[in-house]
PDB file of N, CA, C and O in Angstrom:
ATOM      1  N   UNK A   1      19.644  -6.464  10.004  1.00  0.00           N
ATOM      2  CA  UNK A   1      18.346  -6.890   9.512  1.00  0.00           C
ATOM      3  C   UNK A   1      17.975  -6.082   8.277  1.00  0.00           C
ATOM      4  O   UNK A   1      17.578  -4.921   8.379  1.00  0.00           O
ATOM      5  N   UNK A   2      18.117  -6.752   7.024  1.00  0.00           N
ATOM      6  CA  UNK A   2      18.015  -5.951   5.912  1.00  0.00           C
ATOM      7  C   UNK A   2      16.446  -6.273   5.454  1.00  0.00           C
ATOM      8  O   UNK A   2      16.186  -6.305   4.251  1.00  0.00           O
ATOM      9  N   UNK A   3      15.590  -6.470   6.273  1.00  0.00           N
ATOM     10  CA  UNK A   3      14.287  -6.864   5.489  1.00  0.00           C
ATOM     11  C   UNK A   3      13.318  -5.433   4.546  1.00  0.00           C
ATOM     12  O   UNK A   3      13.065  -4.291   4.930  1.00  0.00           O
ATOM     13  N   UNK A   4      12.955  -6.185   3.137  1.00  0.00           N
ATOM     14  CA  UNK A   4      12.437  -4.970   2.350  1.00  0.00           C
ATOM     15  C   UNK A   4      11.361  -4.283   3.381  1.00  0.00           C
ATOM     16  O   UNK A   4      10.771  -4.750   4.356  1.00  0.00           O
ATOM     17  N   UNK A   5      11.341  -2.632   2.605  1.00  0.00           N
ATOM     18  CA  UNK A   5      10.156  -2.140   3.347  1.00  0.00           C
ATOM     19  C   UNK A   5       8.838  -2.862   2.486  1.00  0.00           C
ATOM     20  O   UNK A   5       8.937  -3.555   1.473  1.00  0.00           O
ATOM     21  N   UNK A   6       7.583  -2.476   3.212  1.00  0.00           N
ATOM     22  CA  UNK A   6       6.875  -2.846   2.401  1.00  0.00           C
ATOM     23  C   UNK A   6       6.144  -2.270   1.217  1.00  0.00           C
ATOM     24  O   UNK A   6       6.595  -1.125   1.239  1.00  0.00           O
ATOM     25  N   UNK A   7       5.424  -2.306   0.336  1.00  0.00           N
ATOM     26  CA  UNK A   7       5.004  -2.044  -1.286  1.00  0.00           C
ATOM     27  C   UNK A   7       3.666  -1.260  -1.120  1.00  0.00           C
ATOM     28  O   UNK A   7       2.591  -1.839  -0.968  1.00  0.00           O
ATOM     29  N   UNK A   8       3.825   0.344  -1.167  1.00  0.00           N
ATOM     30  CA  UNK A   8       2.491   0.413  -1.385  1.00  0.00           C
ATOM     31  C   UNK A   8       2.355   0.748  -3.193  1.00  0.00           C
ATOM     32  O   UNK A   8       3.213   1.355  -3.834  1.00  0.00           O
ATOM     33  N   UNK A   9       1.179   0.233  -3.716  1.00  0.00           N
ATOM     34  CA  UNK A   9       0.828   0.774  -4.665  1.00  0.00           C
ATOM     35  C   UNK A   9      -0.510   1.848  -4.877  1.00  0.00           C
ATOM     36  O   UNK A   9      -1.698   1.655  -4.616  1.00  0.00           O
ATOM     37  N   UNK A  10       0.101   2.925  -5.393  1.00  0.00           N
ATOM     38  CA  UNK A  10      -0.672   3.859  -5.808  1.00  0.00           C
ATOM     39  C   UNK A  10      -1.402   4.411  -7.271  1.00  0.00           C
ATOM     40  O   UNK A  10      -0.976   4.040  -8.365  1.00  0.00           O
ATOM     41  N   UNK A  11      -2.190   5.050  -7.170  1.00  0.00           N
ATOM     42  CA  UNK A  11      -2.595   5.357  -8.778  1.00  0.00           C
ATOM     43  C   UNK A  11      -2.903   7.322  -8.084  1.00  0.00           C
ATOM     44  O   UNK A  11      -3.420   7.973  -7.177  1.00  0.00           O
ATOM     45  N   UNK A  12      -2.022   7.439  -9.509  1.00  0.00           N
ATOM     46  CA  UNK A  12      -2.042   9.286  -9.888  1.00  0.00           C
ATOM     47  C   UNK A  12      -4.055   9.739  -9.307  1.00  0.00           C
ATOM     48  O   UNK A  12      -5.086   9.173  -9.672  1.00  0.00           O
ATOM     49  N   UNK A  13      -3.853  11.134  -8.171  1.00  0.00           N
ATOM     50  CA  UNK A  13      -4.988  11.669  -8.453  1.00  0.00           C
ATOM     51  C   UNK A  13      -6.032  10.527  -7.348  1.00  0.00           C
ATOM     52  O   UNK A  13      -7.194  10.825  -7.072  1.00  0.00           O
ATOM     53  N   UNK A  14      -5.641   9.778  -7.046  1.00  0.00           N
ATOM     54  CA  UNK A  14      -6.401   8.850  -5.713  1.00  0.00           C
ATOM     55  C   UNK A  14      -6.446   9.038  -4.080  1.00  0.00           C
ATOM     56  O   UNK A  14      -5.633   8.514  -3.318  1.00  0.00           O
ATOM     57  N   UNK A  15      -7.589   9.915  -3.662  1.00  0.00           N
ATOM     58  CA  UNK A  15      -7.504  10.289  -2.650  1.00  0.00           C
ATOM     59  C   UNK A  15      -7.446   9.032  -1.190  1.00  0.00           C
ATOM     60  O   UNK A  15      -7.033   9.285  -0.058  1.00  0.00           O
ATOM     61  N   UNK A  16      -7.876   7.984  -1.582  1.00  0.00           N
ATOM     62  CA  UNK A  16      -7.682   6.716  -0.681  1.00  0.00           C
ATOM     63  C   UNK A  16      -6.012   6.549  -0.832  1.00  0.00           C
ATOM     64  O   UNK A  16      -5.481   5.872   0.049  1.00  0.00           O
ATOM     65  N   UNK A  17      -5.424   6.928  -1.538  1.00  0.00           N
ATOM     66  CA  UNK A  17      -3.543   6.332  -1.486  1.00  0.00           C
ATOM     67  C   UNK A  17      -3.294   7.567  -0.946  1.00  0.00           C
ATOM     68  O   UNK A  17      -2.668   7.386   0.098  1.00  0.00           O
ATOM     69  N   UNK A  18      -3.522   9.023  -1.196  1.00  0.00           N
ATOM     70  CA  UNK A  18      -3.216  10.195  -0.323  1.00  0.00           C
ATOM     71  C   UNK A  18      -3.370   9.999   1.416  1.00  0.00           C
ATOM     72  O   UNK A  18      -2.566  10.245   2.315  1.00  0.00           O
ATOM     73  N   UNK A  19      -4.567   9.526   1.444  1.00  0.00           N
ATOM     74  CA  UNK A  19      -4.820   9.426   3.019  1.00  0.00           C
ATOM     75  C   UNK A  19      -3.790   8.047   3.679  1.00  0.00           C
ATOM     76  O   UNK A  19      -3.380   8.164   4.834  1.00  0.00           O
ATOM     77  N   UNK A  20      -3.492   7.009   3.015  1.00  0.00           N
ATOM     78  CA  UNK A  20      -2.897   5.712   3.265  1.00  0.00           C
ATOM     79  C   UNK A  20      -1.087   6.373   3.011  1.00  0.00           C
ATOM     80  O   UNK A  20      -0.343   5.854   3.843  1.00  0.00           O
ATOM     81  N   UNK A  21      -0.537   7.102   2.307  1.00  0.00           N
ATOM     82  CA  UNK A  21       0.684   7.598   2.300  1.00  0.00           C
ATOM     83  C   UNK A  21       1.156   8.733   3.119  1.00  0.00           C
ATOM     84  O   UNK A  21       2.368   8.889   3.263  1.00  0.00           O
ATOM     85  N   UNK A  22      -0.053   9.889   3.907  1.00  0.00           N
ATOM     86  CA  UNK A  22      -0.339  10.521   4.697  1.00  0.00           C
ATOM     87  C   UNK A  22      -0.169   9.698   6.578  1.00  0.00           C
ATOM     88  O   UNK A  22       0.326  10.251   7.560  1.00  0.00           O
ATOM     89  N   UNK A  23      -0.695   8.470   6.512  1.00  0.00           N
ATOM     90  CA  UNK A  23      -0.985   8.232   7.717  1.00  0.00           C
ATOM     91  C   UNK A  23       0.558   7.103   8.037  1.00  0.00           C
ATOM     92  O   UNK A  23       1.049   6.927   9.152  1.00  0.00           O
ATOM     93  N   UNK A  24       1.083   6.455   6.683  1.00  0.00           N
ATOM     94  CA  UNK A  24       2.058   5.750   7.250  1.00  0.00           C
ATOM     95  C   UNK A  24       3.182   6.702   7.411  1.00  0.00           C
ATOM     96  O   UNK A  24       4.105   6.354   8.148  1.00  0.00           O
ATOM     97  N   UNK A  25       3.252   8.234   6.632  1.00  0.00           N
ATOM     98  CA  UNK A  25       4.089   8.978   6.760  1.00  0.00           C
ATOM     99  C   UNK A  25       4.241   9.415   8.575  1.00  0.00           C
ATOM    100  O   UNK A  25       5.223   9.254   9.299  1.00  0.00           O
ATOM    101  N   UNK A  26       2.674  10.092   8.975  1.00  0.00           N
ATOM    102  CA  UNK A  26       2.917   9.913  10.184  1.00  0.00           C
ATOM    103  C   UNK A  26       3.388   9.289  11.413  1.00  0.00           C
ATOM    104  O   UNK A  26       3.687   9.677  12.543  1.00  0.00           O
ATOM    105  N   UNK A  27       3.346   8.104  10.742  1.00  0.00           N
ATOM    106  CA  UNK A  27       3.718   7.265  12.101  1.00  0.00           C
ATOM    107  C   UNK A  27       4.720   6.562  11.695  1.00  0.00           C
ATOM    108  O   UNK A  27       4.613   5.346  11.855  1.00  0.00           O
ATOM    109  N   UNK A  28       5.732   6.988  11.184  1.00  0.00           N
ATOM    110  CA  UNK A  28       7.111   6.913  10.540  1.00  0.00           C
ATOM    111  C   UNK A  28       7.313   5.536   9.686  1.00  0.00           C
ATOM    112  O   UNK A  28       8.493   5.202   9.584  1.00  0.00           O
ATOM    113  N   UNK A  29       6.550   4.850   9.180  1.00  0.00           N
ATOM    114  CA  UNK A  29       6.970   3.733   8.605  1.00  0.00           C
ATOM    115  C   UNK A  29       7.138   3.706   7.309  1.00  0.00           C
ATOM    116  O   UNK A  29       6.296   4.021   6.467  1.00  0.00           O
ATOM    117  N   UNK A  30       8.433   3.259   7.087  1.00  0.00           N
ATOM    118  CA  UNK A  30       9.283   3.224   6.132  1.00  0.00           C
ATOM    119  C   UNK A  30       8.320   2.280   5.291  1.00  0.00           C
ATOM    120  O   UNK A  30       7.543   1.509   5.855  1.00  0.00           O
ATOM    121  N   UNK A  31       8.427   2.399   3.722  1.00  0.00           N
ATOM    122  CA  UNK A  31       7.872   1.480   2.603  1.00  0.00           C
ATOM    123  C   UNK A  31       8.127   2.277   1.568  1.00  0.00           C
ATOM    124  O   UNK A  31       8.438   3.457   1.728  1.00  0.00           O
ATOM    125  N   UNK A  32       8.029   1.752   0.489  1.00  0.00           N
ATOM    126  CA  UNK A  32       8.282   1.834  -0.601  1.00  0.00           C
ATOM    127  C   UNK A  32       6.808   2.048  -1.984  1.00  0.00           C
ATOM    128  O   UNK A  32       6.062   1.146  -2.365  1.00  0.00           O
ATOM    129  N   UNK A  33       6.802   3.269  -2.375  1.00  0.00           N
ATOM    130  CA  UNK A  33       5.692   3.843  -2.869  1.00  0.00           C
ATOM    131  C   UNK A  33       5.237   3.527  -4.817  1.00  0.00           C
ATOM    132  O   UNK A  33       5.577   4.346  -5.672  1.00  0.00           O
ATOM    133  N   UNK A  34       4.451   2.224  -5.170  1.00  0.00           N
ATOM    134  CA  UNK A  34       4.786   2.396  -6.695  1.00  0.00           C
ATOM    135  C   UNK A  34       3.544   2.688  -7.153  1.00  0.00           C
ATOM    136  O   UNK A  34       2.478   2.136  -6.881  1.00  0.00           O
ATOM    137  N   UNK A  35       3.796   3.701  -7.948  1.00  0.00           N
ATOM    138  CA  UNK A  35       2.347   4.512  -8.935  1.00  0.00           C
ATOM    139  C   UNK A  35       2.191   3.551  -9.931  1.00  0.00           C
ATOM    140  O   UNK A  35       3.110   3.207 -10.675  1.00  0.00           O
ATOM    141  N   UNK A  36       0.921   3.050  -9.976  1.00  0.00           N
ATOM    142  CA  UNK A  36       0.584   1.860 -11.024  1.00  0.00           C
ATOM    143  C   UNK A  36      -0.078   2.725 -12.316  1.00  0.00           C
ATOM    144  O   UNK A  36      -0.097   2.356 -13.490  1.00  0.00           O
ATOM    145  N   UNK A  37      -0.634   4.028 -11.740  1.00  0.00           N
ATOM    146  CA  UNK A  37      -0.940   4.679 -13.168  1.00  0.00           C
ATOM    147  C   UNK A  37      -0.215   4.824 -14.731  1.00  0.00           C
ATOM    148  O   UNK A  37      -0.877   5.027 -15.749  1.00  0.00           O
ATOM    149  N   UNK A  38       0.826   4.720 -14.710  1.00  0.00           N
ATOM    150  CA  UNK A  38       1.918   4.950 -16.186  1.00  0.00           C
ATOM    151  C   UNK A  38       2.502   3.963 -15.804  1.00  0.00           C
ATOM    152  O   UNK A  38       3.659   4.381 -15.829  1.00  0.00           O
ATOM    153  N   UNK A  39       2.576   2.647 -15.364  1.00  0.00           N
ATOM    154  CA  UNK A  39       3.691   1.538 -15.053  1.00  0.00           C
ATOM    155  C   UNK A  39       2.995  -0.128 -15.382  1.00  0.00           C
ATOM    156  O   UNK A  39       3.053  -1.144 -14.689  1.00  0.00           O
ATOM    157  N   UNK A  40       2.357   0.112 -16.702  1.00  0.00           N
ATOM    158  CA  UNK A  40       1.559  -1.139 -16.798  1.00  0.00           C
ATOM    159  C   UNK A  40       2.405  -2.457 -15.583  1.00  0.00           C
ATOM    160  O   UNK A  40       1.698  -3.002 -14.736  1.00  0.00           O
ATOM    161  N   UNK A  41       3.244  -2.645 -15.642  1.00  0.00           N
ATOM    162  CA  UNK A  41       3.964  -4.120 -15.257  1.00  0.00           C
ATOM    163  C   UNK A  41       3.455  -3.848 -13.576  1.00  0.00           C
ATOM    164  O   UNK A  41       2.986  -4.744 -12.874  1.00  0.00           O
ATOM    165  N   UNK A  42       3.705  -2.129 -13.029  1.00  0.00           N
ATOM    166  CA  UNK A  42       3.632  -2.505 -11.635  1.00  0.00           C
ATOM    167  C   UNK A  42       1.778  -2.738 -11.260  1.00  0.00           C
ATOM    168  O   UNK A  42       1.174  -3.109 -10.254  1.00  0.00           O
ATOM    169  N   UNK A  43       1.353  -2.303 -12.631  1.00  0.00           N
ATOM    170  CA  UNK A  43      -0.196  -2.489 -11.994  1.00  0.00           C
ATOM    171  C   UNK A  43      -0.453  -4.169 -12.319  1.00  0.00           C
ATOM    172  O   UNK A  43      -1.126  -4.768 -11.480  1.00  0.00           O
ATOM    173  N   UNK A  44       0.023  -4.891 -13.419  1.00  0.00           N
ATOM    174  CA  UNK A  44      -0.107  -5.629 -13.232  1.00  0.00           C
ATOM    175  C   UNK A  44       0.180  -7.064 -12.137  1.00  0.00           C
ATOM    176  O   UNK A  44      -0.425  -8.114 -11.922  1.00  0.00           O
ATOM    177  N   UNK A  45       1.202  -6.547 -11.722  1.00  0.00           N
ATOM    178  CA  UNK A  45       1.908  -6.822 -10.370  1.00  0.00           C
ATOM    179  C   UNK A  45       1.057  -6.576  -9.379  1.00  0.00           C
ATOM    180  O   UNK A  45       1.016  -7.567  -8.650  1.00  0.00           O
ATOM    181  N   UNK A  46       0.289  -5.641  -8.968  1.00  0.00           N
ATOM    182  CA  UNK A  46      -0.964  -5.033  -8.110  1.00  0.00           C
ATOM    183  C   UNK A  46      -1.402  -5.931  -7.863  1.00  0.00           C
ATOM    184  O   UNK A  46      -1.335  -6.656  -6.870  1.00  0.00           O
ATOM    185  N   UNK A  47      -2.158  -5.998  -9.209  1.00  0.00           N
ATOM    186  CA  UNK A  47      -3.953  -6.873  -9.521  1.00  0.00           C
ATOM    187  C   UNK A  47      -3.491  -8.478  -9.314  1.00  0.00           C
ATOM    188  O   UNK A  47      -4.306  -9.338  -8.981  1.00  0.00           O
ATOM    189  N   UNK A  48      -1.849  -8.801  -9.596  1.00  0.00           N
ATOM    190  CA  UNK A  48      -1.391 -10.730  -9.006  1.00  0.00           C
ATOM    191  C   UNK A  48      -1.785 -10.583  -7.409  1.00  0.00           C
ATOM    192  O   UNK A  48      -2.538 -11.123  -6.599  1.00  0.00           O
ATOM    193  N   UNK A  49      -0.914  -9.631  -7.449  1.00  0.00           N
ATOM    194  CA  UNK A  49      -1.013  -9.777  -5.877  1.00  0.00           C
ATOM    195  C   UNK A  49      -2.193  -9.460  -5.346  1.00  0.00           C
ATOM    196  O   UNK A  49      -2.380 -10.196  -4.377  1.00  0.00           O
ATOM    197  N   UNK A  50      -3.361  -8.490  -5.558  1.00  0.00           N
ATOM    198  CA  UNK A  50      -4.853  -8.069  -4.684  1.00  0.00           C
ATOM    199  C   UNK A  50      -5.920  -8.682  -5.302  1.00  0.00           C
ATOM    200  O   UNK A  50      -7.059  -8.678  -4.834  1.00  0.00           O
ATOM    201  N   UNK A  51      -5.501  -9.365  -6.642  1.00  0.00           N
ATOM    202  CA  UNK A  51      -6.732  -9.999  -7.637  1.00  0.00           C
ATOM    203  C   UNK A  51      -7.858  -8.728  -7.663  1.00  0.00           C
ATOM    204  O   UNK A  51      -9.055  -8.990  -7.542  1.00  0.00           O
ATOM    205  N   UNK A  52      -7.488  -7.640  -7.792  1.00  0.00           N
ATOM    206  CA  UNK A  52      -8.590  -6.442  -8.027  1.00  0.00           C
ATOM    207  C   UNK A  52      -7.469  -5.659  -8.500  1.00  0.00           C
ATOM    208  O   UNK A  52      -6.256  -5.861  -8.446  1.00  0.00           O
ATOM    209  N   UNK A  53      -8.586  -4.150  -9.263  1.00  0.00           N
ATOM    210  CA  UNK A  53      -7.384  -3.188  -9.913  1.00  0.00           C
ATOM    211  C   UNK A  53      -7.851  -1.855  -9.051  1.00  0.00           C
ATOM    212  O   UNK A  53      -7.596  -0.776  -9.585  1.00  0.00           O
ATOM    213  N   UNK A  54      -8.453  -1.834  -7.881  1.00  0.00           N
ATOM    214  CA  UNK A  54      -8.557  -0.756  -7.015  1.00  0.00           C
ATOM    215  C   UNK A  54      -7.006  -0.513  -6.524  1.00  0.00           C
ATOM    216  O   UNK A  54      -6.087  -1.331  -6.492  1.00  0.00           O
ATOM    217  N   UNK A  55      -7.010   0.957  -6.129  1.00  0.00           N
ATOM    218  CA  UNK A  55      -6.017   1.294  -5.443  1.00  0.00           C
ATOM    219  C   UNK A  55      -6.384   1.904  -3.998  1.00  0.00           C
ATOM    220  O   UNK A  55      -7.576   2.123  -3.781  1.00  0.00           O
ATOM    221  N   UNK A  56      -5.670   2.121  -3.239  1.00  0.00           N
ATOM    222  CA  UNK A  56      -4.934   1.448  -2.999  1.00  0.00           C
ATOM    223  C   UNK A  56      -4.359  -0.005  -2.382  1.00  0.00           C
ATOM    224  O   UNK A  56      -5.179  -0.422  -1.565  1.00  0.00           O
ATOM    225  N   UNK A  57      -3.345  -0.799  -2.498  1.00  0.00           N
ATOM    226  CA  UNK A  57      -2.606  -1.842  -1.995  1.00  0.00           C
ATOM    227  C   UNK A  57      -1.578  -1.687  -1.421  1.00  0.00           C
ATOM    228  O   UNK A  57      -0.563  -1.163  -1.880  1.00  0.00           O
ATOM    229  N   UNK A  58      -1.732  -2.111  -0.397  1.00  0.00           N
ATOM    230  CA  UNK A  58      -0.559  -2.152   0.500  1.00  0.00           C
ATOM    231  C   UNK A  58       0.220  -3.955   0.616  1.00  0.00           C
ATOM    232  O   UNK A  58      -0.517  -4.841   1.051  1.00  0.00           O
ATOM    233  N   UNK A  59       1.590  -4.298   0.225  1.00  0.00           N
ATOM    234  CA  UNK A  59       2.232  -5.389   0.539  1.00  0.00           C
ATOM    235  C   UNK A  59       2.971  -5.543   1.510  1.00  0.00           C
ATOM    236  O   UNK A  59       4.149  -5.188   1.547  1.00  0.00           O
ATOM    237  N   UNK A  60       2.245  -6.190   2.564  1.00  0.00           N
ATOM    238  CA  UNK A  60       3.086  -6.028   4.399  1.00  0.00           C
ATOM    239  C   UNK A  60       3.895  -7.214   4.022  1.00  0.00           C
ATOM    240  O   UNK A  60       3.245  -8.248   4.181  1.00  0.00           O
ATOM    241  N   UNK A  61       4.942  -7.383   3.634  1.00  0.00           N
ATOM    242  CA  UNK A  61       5.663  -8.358   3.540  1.00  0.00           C
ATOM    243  C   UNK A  61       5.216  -9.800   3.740  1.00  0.00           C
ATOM    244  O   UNK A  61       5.418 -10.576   4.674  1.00  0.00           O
ATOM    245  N   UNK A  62       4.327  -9.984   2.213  1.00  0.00           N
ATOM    246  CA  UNK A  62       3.570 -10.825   2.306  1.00  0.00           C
ATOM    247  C   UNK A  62       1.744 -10.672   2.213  1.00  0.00           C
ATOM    248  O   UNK A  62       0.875 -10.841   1.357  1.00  0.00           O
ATOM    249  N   UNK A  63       1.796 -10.399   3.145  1.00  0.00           N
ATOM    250  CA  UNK A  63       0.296  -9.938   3.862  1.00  0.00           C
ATOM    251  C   UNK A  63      -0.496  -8.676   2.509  1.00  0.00           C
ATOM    252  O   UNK A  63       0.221  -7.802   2.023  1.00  0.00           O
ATOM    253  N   UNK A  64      -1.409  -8.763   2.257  1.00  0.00           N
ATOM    254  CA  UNK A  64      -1.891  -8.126   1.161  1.00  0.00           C
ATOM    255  C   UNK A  64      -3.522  -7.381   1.760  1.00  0.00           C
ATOM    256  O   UNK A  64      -4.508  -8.103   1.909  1.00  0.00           O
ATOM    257  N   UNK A  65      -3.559  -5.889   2.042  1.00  0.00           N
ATOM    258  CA  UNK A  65      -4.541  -5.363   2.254  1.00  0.00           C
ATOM    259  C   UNK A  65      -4.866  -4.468   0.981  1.00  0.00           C
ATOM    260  O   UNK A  65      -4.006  -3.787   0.422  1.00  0.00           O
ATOM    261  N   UNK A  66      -6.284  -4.541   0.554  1.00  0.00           N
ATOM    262  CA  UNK A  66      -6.165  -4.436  -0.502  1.00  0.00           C
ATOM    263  C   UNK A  66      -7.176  -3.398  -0.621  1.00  0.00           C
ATOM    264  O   UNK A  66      -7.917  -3.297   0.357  1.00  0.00           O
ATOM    265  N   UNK A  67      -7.474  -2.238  -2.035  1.00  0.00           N
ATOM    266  CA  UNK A  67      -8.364  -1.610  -1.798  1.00  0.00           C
ATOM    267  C   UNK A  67      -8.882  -0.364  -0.179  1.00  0.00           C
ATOM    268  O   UNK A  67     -10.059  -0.418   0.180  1.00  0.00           O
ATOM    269  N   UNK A  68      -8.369   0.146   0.224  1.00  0.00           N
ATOM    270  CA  UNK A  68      -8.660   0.360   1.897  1.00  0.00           C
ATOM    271  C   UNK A  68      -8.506   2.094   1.751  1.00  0.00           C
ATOM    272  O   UNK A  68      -7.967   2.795   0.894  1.00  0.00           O
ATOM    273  N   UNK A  69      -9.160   2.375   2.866  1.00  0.00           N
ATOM    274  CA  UNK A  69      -8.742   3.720   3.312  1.00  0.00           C
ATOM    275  C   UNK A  69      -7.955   3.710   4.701  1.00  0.00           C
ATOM    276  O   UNK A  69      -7.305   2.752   5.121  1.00  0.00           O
ATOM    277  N   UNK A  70      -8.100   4.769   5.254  1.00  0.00           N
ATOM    278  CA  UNK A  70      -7.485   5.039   6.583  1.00  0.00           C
ATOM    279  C   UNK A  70      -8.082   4.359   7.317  1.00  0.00           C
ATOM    280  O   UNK A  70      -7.327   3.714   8.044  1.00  0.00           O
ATOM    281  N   UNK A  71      -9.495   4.122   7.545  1.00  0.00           N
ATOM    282  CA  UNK A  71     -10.205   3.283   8.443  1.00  0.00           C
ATOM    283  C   UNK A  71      -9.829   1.442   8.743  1.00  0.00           C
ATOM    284  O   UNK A  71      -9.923   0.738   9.749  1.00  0.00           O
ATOM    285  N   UNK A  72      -9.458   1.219   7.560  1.00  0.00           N
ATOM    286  CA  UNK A  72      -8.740   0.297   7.654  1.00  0.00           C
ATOM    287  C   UNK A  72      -7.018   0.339   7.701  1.00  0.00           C
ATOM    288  O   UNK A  72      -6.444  -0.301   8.581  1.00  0.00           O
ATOM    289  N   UNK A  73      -6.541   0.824   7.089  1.00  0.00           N
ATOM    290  CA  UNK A  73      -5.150   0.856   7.218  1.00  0.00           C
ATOM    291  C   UNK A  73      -4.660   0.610   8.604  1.00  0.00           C
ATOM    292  O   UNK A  73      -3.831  -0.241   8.924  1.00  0.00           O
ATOM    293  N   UNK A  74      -5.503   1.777   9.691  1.00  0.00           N
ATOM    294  CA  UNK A  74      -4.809   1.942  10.636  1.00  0.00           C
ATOM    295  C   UNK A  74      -4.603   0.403  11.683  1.00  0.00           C
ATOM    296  O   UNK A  74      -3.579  -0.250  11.880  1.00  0.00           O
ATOM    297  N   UNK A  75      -6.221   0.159  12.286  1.00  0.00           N
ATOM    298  CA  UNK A  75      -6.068  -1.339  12.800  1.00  0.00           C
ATOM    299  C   UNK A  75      -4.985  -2.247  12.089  1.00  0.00           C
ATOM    300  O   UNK A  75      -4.022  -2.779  12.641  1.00  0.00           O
ATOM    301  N   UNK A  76      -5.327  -2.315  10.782  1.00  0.00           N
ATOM    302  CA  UNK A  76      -3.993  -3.586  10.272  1.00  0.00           C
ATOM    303  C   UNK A  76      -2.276  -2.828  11.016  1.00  0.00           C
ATOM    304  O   UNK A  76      -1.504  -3.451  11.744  1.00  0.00           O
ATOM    305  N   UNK A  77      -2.127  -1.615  10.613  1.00  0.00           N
ATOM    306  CA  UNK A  77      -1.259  -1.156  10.934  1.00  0.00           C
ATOM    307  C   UNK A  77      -0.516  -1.979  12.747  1.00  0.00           C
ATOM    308  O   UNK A  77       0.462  -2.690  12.977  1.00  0.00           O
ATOM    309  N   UNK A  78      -1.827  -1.263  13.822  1.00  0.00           N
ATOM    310  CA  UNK A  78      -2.031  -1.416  14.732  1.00  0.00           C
ATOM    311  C   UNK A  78      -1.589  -2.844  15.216  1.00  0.00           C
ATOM    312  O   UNK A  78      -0.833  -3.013  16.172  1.00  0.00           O
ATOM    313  N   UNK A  79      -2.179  -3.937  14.401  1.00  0.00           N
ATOM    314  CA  UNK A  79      -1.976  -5.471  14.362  1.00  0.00           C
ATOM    315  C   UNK A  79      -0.621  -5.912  14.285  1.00  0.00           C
ATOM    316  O   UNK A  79      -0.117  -6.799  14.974  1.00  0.00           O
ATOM    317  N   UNK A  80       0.134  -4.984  13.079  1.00  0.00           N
ATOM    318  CA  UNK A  80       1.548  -5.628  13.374  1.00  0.00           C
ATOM    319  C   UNK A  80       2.843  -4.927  14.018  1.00  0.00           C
ATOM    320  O   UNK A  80       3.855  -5.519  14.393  1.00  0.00           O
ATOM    321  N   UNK A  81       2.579  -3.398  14.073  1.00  0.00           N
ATOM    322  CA  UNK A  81       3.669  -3.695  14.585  1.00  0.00           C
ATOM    323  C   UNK A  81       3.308  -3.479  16.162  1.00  0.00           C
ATOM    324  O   UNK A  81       2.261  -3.151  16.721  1.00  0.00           O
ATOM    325  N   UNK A  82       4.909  -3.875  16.758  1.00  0.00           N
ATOM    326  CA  UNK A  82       4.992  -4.702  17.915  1.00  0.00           C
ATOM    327  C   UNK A  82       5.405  -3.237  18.580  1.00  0.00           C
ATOM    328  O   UNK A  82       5.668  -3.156  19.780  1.00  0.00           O
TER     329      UNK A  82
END
């Protein structure tokens, strides 16, 4: 089962992507981390996918939570996996 991890995007110096890269670290889930601060294309990539330029975004394969802290992260978290 080669399915991608999923996409978080971050911006340099953002304590909402610290706490959201902090909490999936804890609870071991693998994803893939892109800093939209110096990467015009990946922020623009962001804002297709969340239609906002807050950070952070998380891409659950597919599924798009957007803007969030820990308070949210975790329930969505909670929701999928099995």
């Amino acid at each position: 089962m080669s399915e991608k991890p999923p996409i978080l995007f971050v911006k340099t110096g953002c304590p909402w992507c610290a706490e959201a890269v902090a909490l999936l670290d804890r609870r071991q889930i693998g994803y893939r981390s892109v800093n939209v601060s110096a990467d015009r294309a990946a922020f623009a990539e962001m804002v297709r996918l969340s239609g906002q330029d807050k950070a952070p975004v998380l891409d659950w394969h597919g599924e798009i939570l957007a803007d969030f802290g820990a308070a949210e992260l975790a329930p969505f978290l909670d929701s999928r996996k099995g």
